[in-house]
One Martini backbone bead per residue (centre of mass of N, CA, C, O) as a GRO file, in nm:
protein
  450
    1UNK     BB    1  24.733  20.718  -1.599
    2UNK     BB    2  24.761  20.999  -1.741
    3UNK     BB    3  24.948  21.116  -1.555
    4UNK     BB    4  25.204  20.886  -1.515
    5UNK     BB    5  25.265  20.977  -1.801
    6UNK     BB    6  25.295  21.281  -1.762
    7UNK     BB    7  25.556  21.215  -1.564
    8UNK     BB    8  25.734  21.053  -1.746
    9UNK     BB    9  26.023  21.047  -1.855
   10UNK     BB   10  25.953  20.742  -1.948
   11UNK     BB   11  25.815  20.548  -2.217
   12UNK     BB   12  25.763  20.203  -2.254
   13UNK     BB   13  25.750  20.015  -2.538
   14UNK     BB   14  25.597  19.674  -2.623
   15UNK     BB   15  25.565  19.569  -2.965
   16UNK     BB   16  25.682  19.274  -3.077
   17UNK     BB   17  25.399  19.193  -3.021
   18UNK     BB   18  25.032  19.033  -2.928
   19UNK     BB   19  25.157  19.042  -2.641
   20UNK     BB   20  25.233  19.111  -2.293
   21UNK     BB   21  25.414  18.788  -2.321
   22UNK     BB   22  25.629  18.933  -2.499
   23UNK     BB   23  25.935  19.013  -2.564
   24UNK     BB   24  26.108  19.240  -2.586
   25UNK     BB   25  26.361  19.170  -2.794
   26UNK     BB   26  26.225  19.064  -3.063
   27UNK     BB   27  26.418  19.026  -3.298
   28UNK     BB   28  26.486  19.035  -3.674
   29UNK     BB   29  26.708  18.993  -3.860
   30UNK     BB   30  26.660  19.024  -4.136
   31UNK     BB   31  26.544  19.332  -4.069
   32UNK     BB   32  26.777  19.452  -3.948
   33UNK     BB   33  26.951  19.340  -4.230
   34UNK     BB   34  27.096  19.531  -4.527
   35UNK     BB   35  27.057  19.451  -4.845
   36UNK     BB   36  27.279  19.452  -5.111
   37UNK     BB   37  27.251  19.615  -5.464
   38UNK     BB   38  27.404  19.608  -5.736
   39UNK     BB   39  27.449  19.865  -5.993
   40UNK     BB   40  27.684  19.858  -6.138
   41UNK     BB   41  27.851  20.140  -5.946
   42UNK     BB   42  27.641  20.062  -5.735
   43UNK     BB   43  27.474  20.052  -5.391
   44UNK     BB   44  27.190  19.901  -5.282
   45UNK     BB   45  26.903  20.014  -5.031
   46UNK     BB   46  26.712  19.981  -4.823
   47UNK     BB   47  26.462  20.149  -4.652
   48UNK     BB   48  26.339  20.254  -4.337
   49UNK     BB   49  26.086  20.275  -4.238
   50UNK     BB   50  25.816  20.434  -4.138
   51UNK     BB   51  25.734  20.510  -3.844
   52UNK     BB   52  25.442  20.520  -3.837
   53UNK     BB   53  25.411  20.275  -3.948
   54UNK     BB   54  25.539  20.038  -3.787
   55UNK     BB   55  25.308  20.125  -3.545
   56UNK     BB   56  25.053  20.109  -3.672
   57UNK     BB   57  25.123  19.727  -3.737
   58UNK     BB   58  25.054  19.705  -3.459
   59UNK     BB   59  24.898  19.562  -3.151
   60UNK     BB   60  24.968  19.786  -2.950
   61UNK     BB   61  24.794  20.025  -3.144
   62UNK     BB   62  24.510  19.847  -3.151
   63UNK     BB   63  24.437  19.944  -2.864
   64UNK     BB   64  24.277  20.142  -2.649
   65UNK     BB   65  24.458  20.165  -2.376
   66UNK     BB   66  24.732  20.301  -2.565
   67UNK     BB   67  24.644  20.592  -2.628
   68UNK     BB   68  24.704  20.737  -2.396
   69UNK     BB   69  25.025  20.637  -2.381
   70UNK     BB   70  25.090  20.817  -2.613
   71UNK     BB   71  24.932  21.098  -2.588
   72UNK     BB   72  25.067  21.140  -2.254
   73UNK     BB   73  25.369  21.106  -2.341
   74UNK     BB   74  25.667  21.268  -2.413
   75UNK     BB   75  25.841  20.993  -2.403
   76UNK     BB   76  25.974  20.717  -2.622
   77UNK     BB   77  26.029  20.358  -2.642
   78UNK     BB   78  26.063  20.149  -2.887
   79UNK     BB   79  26.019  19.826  -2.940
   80UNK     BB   80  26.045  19.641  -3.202
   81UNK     BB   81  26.136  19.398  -3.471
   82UNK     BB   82  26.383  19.579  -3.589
   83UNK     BB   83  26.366  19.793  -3.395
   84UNK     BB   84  26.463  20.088  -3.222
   85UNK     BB   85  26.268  20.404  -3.082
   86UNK     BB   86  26.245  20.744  -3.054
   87UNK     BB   87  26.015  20.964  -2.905
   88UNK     BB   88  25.946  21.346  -2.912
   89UNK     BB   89  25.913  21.676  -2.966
   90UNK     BB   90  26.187  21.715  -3.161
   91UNK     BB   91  26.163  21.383  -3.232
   92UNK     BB   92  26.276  21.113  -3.430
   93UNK     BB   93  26.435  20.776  -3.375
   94UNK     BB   94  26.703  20.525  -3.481
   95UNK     BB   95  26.911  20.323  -3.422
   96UNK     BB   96  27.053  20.375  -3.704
   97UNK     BB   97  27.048  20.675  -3.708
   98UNK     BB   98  27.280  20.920  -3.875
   99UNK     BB   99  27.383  21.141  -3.643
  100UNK     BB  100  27.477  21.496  -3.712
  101UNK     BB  101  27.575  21.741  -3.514
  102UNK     BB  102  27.656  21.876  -3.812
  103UNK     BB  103  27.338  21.918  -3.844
  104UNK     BB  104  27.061  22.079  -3.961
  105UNK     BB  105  26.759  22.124  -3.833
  106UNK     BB  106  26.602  22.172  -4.099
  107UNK     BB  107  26.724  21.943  -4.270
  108UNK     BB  108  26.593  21.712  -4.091
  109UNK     BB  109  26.298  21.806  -4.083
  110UNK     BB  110  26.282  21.775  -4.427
  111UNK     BB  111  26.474  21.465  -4.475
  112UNK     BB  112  26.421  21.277  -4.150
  113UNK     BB  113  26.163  21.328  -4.024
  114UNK     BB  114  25.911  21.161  -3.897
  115UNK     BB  115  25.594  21.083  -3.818
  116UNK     BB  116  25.382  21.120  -3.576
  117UNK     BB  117  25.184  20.858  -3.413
  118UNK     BB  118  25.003  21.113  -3.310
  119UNK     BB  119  24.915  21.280  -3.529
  120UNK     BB  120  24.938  21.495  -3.290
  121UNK     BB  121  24.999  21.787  -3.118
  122UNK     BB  122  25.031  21.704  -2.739
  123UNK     BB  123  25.106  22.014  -2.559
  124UNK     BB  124  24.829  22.220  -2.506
  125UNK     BB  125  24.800  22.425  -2.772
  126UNK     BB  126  24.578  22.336  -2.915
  127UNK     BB  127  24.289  22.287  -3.057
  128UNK     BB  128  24.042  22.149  -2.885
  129UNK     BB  129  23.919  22.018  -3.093
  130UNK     BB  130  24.085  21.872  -3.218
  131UNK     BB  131  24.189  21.652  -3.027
  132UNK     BB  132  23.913  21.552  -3.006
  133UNK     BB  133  23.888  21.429  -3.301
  134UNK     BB  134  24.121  21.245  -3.271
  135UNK     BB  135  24.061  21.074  -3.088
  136UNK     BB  136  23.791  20.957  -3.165
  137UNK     BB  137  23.905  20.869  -3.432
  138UNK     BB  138  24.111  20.668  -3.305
  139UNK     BB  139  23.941  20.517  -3.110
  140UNK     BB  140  23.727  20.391  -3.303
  141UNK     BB  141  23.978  20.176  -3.418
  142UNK     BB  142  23.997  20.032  -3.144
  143UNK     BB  143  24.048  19.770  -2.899
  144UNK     BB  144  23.844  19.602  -2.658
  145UNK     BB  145  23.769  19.360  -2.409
  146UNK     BB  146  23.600  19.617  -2.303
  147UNK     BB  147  23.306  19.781  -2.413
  148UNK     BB  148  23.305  19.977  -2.136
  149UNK     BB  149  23.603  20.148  -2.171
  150UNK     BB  150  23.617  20.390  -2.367
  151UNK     BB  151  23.537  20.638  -2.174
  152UNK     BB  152  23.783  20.563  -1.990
  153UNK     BB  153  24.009  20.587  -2.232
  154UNK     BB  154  23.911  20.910  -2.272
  155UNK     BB  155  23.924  21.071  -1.992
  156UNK     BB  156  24.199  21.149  -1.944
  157UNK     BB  157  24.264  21.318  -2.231
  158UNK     BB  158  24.037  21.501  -2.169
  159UNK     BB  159  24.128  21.610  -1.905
  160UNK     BB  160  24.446  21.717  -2.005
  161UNK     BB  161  24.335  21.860  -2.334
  162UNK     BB  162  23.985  21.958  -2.305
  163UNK     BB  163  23.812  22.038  -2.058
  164UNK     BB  164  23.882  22.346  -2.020
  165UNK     BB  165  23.785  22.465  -2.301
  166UNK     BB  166  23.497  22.241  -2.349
  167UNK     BB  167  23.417  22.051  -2.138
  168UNK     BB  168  23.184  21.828  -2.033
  169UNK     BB  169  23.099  21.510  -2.104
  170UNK     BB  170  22.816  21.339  -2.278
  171UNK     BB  171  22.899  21.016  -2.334
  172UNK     BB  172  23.183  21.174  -2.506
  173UNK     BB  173  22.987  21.488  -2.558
  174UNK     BB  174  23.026  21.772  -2.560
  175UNK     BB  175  22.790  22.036  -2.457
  176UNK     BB  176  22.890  22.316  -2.554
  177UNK     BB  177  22.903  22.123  -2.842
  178UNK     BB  178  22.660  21.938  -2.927
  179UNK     BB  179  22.604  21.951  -3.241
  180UNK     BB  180  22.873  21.930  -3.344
  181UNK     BB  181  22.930  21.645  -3.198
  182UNK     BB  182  22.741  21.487  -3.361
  183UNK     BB  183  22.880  21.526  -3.638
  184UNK     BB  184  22.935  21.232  -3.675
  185UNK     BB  185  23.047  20.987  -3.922
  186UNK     BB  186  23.086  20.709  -4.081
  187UNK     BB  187  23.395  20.536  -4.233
  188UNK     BB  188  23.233  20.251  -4.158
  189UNK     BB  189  23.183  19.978  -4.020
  190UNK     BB  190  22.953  19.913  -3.763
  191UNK     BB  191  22.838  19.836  -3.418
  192UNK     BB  192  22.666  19.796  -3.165
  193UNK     BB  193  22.773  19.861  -2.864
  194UNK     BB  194  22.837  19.609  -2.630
  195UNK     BB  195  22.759  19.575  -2.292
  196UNK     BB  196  22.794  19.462  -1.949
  197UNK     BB  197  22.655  19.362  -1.721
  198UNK     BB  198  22.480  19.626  -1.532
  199UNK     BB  199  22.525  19.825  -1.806
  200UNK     BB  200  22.457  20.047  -1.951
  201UNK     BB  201  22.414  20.182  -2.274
  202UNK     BB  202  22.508  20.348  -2.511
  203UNK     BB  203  22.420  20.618  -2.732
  204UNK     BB  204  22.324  20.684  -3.040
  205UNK     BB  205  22.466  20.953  -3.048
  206UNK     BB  206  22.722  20.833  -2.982
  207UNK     BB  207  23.035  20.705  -3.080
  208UNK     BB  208  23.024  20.507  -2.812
  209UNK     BB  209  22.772  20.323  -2.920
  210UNK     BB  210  23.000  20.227  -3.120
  211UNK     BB  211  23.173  20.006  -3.349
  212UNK     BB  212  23.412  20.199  -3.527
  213UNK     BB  213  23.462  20.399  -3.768
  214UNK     BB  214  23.485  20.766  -3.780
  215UNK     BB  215  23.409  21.094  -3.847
  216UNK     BB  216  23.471  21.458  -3.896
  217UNK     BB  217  23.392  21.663  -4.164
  218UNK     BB  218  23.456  21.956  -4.017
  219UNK     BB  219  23.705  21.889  -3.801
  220UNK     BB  220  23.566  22.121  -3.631
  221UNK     BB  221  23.351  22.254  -3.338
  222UNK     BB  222  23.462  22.537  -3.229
  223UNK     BB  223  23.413  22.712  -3.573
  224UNK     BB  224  23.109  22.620  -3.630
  225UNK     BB  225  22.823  22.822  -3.762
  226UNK     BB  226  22.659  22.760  -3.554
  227UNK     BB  227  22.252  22.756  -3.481
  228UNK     BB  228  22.103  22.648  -3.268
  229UNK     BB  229  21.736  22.540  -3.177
  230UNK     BB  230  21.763  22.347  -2.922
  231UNK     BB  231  21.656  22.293  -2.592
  232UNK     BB  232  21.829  22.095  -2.321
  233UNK     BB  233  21.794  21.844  -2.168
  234UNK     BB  234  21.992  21.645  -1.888
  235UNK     BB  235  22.015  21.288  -1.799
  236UNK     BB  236  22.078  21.095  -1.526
  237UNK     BB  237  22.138  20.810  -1.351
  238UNK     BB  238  22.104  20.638  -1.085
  239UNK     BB  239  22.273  20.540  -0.866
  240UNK     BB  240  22.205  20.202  -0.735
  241UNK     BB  241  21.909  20.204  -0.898
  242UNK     BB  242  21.701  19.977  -0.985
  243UNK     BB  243  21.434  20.125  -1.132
  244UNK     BB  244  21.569  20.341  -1.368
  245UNK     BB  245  21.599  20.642  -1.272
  246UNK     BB  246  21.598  20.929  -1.372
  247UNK     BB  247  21.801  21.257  -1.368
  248UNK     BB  248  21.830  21.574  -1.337
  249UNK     BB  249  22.080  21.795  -1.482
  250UNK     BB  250  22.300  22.053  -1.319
  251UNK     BB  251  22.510  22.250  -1.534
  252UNK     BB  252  22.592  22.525  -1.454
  253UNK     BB  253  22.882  22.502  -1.444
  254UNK     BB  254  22.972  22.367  -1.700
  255UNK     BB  255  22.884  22.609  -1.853
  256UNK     BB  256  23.087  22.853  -1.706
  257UNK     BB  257  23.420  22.709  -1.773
  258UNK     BB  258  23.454  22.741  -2.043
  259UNK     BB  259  23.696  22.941  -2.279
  260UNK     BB  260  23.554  22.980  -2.492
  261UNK     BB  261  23.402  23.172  -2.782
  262UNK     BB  262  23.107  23.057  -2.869
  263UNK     BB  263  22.840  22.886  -2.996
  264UNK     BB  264  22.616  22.749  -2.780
  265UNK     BB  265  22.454  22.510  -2.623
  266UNK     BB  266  22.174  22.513  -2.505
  267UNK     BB  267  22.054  22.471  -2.147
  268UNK     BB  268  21.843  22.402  -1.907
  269UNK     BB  269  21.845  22.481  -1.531
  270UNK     BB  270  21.578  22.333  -1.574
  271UNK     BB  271  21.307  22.152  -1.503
  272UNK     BB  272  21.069  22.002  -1.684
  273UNK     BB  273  20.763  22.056  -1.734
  274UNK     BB  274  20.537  21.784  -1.616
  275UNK     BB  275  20.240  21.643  -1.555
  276UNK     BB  276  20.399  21.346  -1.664
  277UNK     BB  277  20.600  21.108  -1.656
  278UNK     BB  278  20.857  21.000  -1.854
  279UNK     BB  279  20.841  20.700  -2.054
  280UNK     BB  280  21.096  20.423  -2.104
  281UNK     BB  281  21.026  20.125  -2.061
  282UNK     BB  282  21.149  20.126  -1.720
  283UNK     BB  283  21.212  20.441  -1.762
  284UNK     BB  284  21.225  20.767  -1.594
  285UNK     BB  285  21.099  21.107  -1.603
  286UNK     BB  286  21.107  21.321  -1.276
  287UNK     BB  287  21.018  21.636  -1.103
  288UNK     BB  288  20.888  21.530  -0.813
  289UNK     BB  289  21.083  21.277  -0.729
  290UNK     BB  290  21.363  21.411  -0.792
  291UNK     BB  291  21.630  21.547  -0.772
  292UNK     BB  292  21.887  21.705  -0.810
  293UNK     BB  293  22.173  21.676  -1.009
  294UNK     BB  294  22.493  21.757  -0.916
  295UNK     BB  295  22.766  21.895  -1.151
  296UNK     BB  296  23.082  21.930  -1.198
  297UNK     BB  297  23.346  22.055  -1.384
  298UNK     BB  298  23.552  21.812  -1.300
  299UNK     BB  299  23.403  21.617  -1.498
  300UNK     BB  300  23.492  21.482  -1.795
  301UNK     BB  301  23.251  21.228  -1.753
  302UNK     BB  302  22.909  21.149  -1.834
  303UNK     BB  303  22.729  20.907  -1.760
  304UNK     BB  304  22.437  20.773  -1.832
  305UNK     BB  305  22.278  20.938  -2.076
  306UNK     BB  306  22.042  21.154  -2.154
  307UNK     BB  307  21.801  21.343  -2.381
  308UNK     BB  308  21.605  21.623  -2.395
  309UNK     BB  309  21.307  21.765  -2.591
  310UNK     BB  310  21.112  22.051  -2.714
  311UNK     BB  311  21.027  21.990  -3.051
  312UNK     BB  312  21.051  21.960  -3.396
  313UNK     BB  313  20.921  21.739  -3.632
  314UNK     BB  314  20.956  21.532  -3.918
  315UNK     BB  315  20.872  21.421  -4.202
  316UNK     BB  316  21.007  21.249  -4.461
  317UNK     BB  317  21.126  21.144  -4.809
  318UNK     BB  318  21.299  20.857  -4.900
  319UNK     BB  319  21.612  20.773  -5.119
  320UNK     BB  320  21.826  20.623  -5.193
  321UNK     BB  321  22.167  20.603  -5.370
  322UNK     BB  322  22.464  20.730  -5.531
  323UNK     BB  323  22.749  20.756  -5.396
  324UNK     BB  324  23.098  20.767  -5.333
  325UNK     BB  325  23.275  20.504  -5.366
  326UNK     BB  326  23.476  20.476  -5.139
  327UNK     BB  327  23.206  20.497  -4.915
  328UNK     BB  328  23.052  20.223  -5.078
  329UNK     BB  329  23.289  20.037  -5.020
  330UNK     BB  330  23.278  20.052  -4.686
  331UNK     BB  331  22.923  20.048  -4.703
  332UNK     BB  332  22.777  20.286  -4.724
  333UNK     BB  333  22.496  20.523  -4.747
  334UNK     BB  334  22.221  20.700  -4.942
  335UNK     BB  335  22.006  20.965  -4.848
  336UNK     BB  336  21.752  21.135  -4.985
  337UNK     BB  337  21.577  21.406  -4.991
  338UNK     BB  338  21.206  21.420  -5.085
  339UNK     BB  339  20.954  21.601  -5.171
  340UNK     BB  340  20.663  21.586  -5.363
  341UNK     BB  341  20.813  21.600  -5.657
  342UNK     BB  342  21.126  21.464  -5.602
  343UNK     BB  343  21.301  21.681  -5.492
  344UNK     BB  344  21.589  21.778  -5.361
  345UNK     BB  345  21.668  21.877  -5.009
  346UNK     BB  346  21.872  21.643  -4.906
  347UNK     BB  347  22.078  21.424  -4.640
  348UNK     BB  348  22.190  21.091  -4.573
  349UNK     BB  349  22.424  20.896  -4.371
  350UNK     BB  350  22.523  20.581  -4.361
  351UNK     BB  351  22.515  20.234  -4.221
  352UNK     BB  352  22.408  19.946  -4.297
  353UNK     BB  353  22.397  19.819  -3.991
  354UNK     BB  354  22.227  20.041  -3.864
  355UNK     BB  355  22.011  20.009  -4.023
  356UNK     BB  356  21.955  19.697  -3.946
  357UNK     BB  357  21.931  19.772  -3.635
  358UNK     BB  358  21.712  19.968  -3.610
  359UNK     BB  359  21.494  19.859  -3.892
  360UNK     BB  360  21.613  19.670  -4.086
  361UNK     BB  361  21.586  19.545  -4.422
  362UNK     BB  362  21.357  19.754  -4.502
  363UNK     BB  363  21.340  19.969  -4.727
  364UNK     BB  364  21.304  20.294  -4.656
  365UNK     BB  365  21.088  20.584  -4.713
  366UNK     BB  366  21.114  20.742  -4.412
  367UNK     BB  367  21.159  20.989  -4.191
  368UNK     BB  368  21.254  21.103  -3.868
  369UNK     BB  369  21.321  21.449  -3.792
  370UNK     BB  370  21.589  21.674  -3.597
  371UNK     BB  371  21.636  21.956  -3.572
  372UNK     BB  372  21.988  22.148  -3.444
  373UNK     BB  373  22.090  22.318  -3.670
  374UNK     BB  374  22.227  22.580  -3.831
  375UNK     BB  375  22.427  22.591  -4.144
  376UNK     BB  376  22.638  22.751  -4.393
  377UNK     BB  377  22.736  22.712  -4.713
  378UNK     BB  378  22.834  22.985  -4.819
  379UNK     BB  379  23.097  22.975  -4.676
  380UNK     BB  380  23.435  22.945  -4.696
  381UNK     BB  381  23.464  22.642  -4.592
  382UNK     BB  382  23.251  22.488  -4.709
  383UNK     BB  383  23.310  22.515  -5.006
  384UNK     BB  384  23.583  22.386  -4.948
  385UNK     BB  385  23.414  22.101  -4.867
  386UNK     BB  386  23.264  22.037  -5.151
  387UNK     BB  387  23.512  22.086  -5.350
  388UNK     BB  388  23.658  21.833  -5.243
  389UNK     BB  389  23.409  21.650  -5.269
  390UNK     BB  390  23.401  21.678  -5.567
  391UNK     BB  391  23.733  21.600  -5.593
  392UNK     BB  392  23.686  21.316  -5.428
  393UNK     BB  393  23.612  20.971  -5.366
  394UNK     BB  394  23.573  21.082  -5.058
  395UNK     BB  395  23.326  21.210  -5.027
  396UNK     BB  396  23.045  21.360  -4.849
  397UNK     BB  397  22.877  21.456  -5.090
  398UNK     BB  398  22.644  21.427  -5.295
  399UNK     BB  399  22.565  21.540  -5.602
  400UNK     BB  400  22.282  21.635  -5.549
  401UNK     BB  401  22.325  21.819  -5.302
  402UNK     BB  402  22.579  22.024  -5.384
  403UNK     BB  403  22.365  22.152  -5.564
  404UNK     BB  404  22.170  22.244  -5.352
  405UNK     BB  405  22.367  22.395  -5.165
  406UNK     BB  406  22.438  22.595  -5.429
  407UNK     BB  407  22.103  22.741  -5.399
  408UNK     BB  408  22.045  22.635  -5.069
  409UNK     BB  409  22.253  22.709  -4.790
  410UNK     BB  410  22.039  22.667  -4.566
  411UNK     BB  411  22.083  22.470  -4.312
  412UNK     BB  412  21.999  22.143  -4.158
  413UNK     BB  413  22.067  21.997  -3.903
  414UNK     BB  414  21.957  21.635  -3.872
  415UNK     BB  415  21.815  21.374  -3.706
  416UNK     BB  416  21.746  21.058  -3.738
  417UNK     BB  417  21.510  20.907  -3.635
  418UNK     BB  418  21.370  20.609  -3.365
  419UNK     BB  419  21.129  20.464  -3.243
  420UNK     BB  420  21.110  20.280  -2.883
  421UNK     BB  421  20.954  20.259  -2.626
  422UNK     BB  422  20.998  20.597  -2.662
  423UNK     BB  423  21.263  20.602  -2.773
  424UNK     BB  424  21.520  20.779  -2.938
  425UNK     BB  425  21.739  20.691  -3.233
  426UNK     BB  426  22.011  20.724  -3.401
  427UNK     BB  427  22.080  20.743  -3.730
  428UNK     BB  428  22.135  20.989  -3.861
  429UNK     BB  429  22.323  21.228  -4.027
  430UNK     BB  430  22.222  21.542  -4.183
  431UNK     BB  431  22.035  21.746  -4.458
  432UNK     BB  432  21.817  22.043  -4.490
  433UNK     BB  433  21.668  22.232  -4.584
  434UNK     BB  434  21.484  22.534  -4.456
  435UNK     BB  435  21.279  22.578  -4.690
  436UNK     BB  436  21.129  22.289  -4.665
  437UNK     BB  437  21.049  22.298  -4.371
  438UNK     BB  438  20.856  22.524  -4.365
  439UNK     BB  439  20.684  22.345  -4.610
  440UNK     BB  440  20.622  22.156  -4.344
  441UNK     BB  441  20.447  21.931  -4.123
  442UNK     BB  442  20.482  21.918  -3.781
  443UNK     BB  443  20.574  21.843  -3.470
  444UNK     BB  444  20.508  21.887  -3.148
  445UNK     BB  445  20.740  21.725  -2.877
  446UNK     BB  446  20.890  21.486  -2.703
  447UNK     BB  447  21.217  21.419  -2.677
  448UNK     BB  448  21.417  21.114  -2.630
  449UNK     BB  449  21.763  21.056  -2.628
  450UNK     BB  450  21.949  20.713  -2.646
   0.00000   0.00000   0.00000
């Protein structure tokens, strides 16, 4: 859909209703005619709402499966309650809207153009981040009557505006930028994406295994200054397989055509050395007796993938705190990591829903963490991302942390994971200083992430 969407003259869109079902006109005259209110020798009346909160606040805009609609559209045409409007790459107009061919251009775009409801411009030109975290996060507060359809809502998009400069996406997450993309944290209450039998559960480690809204706080993924610690090996399900086993993913393609020239996550592109099959639950993971799955580069999503690495773990002790308002007032909570001596080390943010969901109840002492890449918060972004936080009630971390990293910047980005059945799932993405971990005892062993 997203091709005939991409080559159509015009898209219609039908928004005056809450289903497919309302009529196209619905307009509401109420709203439509202007009241005049004298004041003195003057006459004043409403001003017309602004196009992107009209266009927000409609049934259309939260569909899962209208975001390619809007975002791979050249020229859009919505039928409103109030009124008609038009817009396209030069700007946005309403039925009403007084158009003066002898209005200079700059004129109009300083005080009469309108936000567009795309939210970024999707010309093809932009930064192939940018555009992957702005769908993942408009996409994460949309709703699906089918929760297995999200990746596939994601795909045309994906394929039109990331594919080549990202590479292909395993469940979601570009894999050329593994780390960086693990980096979503909840911006909201979540819930684990339940989908129906007989597809596979989404991974908790990627955004689609959840539903609810998420946000990048670095906001782009392929200029942070990660560099990643562990290799990683790549597991895709065997299609029509009963039995439940995984094959090794041989990436080798898919990593050597993305065109940016970033610091990539490591992938090895042999099966690891196993003794003896790894199994969780009922499925396994065996290098002698599957063949590799061989993926193109020209595939935009890797379906029911899990993730494999060799890599060492710790145990932190962990305690609640209180986090920045508006984040807690959304849900939110947030754990600092502390030492021995109880001393602030790190940081883990996540939604009380995954906490339960995950572990339970009762409030955790410990975590187990997964160290996945180093990145310097003395840069010049970092500081900046911090200083944010720090002057603003939507801050992205705690007064404790923002500390701790501006005496050692040195950070471990790390995965808190939960095991179960063999399985490690994804509890929350934090932060632990390096020279913490340094002085901790981990554990060598293989991590299965799902």
């Amino acid at each position: 859909m997203h091709e005939i969407y991409a080559n159509a003259r015009l898209t219609i869109v039908a928004a005056t209703g809450s289903s497919a079902h309302a009529p196209l006109l619905d307009i509401d005259p109420n709203i439509l005619s202007n009241l005049y209110h004298p004041i003195g020798s003057h006459q004043f009346c409403l001003d017309r709402p602004e196009f992107q909160h009209v266009v927000n606040f409609t049934t259309w805009f939260t569909r899962g499966w209208t975001l390619q609609e809007l975002i791979c559209s050249a020229r859009l045409l919505y039928f409103m309650p109030e009124r008609t409007y038009y817009s396209c790459s030069t700007g946005s107009w309403s039925e009403d809207f007084p158009l003066d061919p002898a209005m200079p251009a700059e004129i109009y775009e300083q005080y009469f153009r309108d936000d567009d409801p795309k939210g970024i411009s999707f010309s093809g030109k932009e930064d192939a981040s940018d555009c992957y975290t702005t769908m993942v996060e408009k996409l994460s507060i949309r709703h699906f009557t089918k929760n297995e359809d999200v990746l596939k809502a994601l795909s045309g998009m994906y394929s039109m505006f990331v594919l080549n400069k990202l590479g292909s996406a395993a469940s979601g997450i570009p894999i050329n930028f593994l780390e960086a993309s693990l980096m979503w944290q909840p911006a909201g209450r979540l819930k684990r994406r339940i989908v129906s039998s007989p597809n596979p559960p989404y991974p908790t480690w990627s955004w689609a295994g959840w539903t609810g809204p998420v946000t990048y706080p670095f906001y782009r993924i392929e200029n942070l200054d990660l560099q990643p610690v562990v290799q990683w090996y790549l597991y895709m399900g065997i299609s029509n397989d009963a039995t439940g086993q995984y094959a090794f993913a041989d990436v080798a393609d898919l990593v050597a055509k993305p065109i940016v020239s970033a610091k990539r996550t490591c992938w090895s592109l042999q099966p690891p050395e196993l003794l003896s099959p790894l199994a969780f639950g009922k499925r396994t993971f065996s290098k002698l007796d599957l063949p590799k799955q061989l993926v193109s580069s020209a595939t935009a999503i890797l379906d029911n993938t899990v993730l494999l690495c060799h890599t060492r773990t710790y145990t932190i002790p962990i305690e609640r705190i209180l986090g920045p308002e508006l984040p807690t007032r959304a849900g939110l909570c947030y754990f600092s990591a502390i030492d021995s001596e109880s001393n602030t080390i790190g940081e883990f943010k996540l939604e009380t829903g995954t906490l339960h969901t995950l572990i339970g109840t009762e409030e955790p002492a410990e975590a187990e963490v997964l160290p996945i890449a180093d990145l310097d918060f003395s840069s010049r972004s970092l500081k900046d991302l911090l200083w944010m936080s720090q002057h603003s009630r939507i801050g992205q971390f705690s007064e404790a942390f923002m500390e701790v990293a501006e005496k050692d910047p040195n950070i471990s980005i790390a995965l808190w994971i939960h095991r179960q059945d063999g399985i490690s799932r994804r509890v929350a993405l934090g932060y632990i200083t390096n020279s913490s971990l340094s002085r901790s005892a981990g554990r060598d062993e293989w991590v299965i992430l799902g």
